[in-house]
C-alpha positions as a printed NumPy array, in Angstrom:
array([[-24.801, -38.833, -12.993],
       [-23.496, -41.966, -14.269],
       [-26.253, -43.921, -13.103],
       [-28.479, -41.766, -15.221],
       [-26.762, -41.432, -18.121],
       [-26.375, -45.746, -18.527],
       [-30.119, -45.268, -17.59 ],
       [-31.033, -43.479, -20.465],
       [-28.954, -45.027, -23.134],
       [-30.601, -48.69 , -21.64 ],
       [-33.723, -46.949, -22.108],
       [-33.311, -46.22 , -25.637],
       [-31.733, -49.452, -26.671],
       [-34.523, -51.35 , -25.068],
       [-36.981, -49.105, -27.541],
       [-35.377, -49.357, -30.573],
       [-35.377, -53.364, -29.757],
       [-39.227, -52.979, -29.259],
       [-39.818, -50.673, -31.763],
       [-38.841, -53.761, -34.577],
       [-40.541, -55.771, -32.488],
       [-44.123, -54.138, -32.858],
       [-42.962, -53.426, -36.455],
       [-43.306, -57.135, -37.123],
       [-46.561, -57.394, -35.216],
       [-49.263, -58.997, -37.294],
       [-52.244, -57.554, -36.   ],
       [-55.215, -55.708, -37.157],
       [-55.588, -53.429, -33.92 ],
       [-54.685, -49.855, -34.806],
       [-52.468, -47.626, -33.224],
       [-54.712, -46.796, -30.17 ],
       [-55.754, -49.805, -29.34 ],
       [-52.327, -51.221, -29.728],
       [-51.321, -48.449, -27.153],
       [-53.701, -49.875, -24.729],
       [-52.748, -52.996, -24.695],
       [-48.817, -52.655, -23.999],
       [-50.264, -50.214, -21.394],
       [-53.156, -52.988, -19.366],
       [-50.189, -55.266, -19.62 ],
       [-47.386, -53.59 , -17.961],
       [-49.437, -52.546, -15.524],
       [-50.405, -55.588, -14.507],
       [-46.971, -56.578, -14.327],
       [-45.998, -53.483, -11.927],
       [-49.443, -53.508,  -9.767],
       [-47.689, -54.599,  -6.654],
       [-45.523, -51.289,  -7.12 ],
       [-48.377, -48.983,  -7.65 ],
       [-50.302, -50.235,  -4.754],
       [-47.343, -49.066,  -2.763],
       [-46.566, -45.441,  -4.711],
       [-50.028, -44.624,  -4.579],
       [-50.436, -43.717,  -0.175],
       [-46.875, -43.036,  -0.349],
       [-46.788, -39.878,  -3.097],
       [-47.997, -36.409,  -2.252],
       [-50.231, -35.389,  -4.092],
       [-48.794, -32.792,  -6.46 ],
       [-46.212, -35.165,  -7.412],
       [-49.552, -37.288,  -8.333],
       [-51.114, -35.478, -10.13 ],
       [-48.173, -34.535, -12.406],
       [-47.24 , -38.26 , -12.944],
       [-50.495, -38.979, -14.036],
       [-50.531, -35.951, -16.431],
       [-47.442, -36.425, -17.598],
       [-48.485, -40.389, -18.398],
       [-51.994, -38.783, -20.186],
       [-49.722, -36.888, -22.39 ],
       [-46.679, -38.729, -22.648],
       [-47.774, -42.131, -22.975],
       [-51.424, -42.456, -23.638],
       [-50.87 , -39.736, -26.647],
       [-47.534, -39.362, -27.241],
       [-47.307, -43.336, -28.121],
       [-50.48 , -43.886, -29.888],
       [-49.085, -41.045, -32.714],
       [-45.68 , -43.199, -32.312],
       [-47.334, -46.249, -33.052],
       [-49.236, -44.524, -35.952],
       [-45.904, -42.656, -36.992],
       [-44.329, -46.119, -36.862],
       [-46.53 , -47.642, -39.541],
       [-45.874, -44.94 , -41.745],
       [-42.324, -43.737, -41.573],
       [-40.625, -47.361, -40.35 ],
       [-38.573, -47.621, -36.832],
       [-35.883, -45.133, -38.166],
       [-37.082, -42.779, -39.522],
       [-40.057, -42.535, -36.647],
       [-37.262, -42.547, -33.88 ],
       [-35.273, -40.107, -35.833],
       [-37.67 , -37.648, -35.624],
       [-38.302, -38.02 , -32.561],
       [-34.469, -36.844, -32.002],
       [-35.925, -33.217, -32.026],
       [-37.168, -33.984, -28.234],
       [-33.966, -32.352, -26.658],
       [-34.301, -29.538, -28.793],
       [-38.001, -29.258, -27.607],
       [-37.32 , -30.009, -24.131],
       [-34.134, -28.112, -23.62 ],
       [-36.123, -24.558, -24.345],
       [-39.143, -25.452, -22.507],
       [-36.842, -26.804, -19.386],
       [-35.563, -23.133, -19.635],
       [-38.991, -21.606, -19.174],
       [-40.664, -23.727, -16.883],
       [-37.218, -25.829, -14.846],
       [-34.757, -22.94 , -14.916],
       [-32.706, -25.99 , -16.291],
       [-30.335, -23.887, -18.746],
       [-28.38 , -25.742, -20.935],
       [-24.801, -24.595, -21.559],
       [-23.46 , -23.154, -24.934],
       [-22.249, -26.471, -26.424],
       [-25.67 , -28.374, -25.544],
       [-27.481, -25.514, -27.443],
       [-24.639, -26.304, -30.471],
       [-25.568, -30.147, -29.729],
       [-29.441, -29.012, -30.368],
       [-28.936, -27.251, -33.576],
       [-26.884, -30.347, -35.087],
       [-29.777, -33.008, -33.772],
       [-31.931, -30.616, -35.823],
       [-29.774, -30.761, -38.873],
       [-30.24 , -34.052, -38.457],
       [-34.037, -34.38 , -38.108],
       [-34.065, -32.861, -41.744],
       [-32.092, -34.593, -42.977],
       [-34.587, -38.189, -42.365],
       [-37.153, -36.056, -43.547],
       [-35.896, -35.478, -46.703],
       [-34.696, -39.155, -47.09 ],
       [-37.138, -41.581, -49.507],
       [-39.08 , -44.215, -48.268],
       [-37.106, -47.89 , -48.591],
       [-37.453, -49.325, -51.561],
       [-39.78 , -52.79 , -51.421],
       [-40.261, -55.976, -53.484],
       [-42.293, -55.402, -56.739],
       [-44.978, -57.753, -55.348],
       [-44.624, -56.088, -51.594],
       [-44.743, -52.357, -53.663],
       [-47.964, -53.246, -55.281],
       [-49.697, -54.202, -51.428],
       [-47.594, -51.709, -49.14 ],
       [-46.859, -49.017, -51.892],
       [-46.616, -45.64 , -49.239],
       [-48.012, -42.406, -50.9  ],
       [-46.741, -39.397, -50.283],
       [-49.788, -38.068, -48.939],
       [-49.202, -41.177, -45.927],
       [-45.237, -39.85 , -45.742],
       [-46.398, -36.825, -44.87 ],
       [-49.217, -38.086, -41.972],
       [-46.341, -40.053, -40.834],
       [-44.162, -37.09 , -40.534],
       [-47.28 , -35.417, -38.717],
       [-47.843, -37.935, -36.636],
       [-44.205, -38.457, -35.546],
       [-43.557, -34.644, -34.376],
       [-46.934, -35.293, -32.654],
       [-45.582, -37.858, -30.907],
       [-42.352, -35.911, -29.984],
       [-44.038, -32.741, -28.434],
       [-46.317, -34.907, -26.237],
       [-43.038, -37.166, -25.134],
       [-41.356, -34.127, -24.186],
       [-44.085, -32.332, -22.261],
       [-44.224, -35.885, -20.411],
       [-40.887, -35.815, -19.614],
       [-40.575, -32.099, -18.318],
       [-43.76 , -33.517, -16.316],
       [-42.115, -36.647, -14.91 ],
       [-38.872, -34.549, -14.197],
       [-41.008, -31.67 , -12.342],
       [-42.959, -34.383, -10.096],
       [-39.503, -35.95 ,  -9.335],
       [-37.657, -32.638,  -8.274],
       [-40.51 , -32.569,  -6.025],
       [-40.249, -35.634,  -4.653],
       [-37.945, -38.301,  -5.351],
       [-39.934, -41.505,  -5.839],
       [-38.795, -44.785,  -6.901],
       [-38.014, -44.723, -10.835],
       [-40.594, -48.063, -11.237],
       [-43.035, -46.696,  -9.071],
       [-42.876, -43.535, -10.993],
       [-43.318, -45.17 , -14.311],
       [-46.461, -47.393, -12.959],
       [-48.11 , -43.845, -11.77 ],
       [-47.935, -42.967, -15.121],
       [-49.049, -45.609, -16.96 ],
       [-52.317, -45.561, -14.477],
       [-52.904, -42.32 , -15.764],
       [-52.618, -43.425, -19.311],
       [-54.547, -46.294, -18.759],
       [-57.555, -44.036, -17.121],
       [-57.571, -42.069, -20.645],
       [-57.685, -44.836, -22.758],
       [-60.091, -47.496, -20.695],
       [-63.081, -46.181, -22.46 ],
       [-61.492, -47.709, -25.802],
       [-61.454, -51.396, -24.16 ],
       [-64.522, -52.54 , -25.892],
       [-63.321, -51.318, -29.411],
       [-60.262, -53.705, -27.831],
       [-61.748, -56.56 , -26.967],
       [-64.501, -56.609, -29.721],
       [-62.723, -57.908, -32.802],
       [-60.787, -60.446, -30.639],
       [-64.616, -61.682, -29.256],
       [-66.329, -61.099, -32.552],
       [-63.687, -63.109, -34.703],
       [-65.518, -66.767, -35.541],
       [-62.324, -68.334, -36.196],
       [-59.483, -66.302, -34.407],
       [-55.878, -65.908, -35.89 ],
       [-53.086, -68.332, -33.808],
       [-52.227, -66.397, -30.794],
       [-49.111, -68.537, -30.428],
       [-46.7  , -66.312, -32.584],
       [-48.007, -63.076, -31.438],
       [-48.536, -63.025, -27.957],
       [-44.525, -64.084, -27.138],
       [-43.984, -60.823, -29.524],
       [-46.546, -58.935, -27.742],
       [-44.936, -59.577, -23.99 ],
       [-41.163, -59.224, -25.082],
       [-42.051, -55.408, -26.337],
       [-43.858, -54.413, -23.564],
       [-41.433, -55.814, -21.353],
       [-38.237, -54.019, -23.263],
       [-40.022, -50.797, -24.238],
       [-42.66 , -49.861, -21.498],
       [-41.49 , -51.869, -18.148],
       [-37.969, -51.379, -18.351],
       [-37.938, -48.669, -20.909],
       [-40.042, -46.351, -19.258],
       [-38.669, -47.537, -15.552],
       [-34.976, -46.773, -17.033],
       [-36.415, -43.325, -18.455],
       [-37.944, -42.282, -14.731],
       [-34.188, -43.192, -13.341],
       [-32.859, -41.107, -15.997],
       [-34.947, -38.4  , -15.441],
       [-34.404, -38.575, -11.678],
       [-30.955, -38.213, -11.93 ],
       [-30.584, -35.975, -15.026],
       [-31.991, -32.537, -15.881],
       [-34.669, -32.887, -18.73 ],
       [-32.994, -31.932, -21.843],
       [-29.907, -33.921, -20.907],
       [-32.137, -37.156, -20.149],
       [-34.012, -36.375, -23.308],
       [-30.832, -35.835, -25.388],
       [-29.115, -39.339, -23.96 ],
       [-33.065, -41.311, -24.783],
       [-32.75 , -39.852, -28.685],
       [-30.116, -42.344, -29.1  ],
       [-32.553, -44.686, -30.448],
       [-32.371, -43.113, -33.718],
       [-28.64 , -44.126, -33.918],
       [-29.074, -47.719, -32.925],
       [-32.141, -48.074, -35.578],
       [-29.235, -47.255, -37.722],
       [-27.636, -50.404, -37.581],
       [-30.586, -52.425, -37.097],
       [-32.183, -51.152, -40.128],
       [-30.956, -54.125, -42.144],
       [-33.143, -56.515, -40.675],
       [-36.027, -54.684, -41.594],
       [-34.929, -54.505, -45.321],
       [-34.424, -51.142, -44.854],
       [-30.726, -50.303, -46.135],
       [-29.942, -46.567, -44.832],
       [-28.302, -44.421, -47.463],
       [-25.87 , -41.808, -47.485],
       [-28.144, -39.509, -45.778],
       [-29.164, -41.695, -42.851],
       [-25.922, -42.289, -42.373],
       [-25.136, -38.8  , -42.321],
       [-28.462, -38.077, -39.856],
       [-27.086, -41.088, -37.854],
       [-23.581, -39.245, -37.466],
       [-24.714, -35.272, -37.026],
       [-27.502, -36.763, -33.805],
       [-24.208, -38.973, -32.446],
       [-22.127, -35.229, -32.212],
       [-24.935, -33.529, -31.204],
       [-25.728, -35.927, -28.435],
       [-22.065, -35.893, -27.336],
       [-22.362, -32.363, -27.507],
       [-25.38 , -31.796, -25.154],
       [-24.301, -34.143, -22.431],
       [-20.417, -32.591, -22.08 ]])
């Protein structure tokens, strides 16, 4: 259990760091396309391990990997990365704290994984909490960066949208990827290539849309700065992150892996600062209620 439990909190740490990391990314590729390319990349990186998983998984255990990386990381992180624009690292990843809340009731129905009376009090405080970042306003900017980045309330609210899209879709990946690996166990990185090959199959078609503005450009932005920026967040939040998730959810029931991932929130906390975003009382508060409820749920 301790394996999984350092797994999970590594997991989260690594995308919080890559959260702020595709935060600063100056590109013009939206959300989608964005998705796709963290995706292509890491899985060229792990090809070696998904020529092996592939003969080696049955084919149930397939099937649901690939599902689970259709819903879980070809949707579930294309709303994140629109979420992300919107809302800023915290408050995107503090939303996304609902996901044990989520994922404990559904592993109820569909795991038999019932959570015991202080994880369902650890639930109801992450929830607290999710309402209370809701409520929070958006940081306050530069006059001259207000006049260009200004966020309406009509785009707080899409955020918000988008963000509790992207939570339901990361939990029904993760009650996927847990389901596949009760059935088999299967190595942690060979789980997470299977499902970024499924992710990758969903989103191919969008390569051109890709590739075109980077061909069409006549005089192309310098690659230098992004590219370094580009590599370190894949390789903190989708190689190891999503590796360090399948470990977690190998060795943990869902809700509890869930529950120990939503840490994120808490260390966007105290890297808010050095996004200019100063958290108030109330994130603060937010911060605190998800650190008891967490504690809570894995007791």
């Amino acid at each position: 259990m301790a394996t999984g439990v350092a797994a999970a909190l590594l997991a989260a740490l690594g995308w919080t760091l890559a959260s702020g990391l595709w935060r600063r990314l100056p590109t013009s590729l939206g959300p989608v396309q964005l998705n796709l390319l963290k995706n292509l990349l890491a899985l060229a990186l792990q090809l070696p391990l998904l020529l092996l998983a592939l003969p080696a998984v049955a084919p149930v255990p397939l099937a649901l990997l690939l599902v689970s990386g259709v819903m879980g990381i070809a949707a579930g992180d294309s709303f994140y990365f629109a979420a992300l624009r919107r809302l800023g690292t915290r408050r995107t990843l503090t939303v996304e704290a609902g996901g044990p809340a989520v994922t404990s009731a559904a592993g109820v129905l569909l795991l038999a994984e019932v959570p015991a009376a202080q994880q369902w009090a650890g639930t109801a405080l992450v929830s607290m909490a999710l309402v209370l970042v809701a409520l929070q306003r958006p940081p306050q900017l530069p006059a001259a960066a207000m006049i260009a980045r200004a966020p309406s309330a009509a785009s707080q609210r899409l955020g918000l949208l988008l963000a509790l899209l992207a939570l339901l879709c990361g939990s029904a990946g993760a009650l996927l990827a847990r389901a596949a690996l009760r059935l088999q166990p299967i190595s942690p990185l060979q789980a997470s290539s299977l499902r970024l090959l499924g992710a990758c199959l969903v989103l191919l078609p969008l390569l051109p849309a890709l590739l075109g503005p980077v061909l069409s450009r006549p005089q192309p932005r310098p690659v230098g700065r992004r590219w370094p920026l580009v590599l370190a967040a894949t390789l903190l939040g989708t190689t190891a992150g999503i590796g360090l998730q399948q470990l977690a959810l190998l060795r943990l029931p869902a809700g509890l892996a869930v529950a120990l991932l939503a840490t994120a929130p808490l260390m966007a906390v105290l890297l808010a600062p050095l996004e200019g975003d100063q958290p108030g009382p109330g994130g603060w508060l937010a911060a605190g209620l998800g650190l008891v409820g967490v504690v809570l749920l894995v007791r």
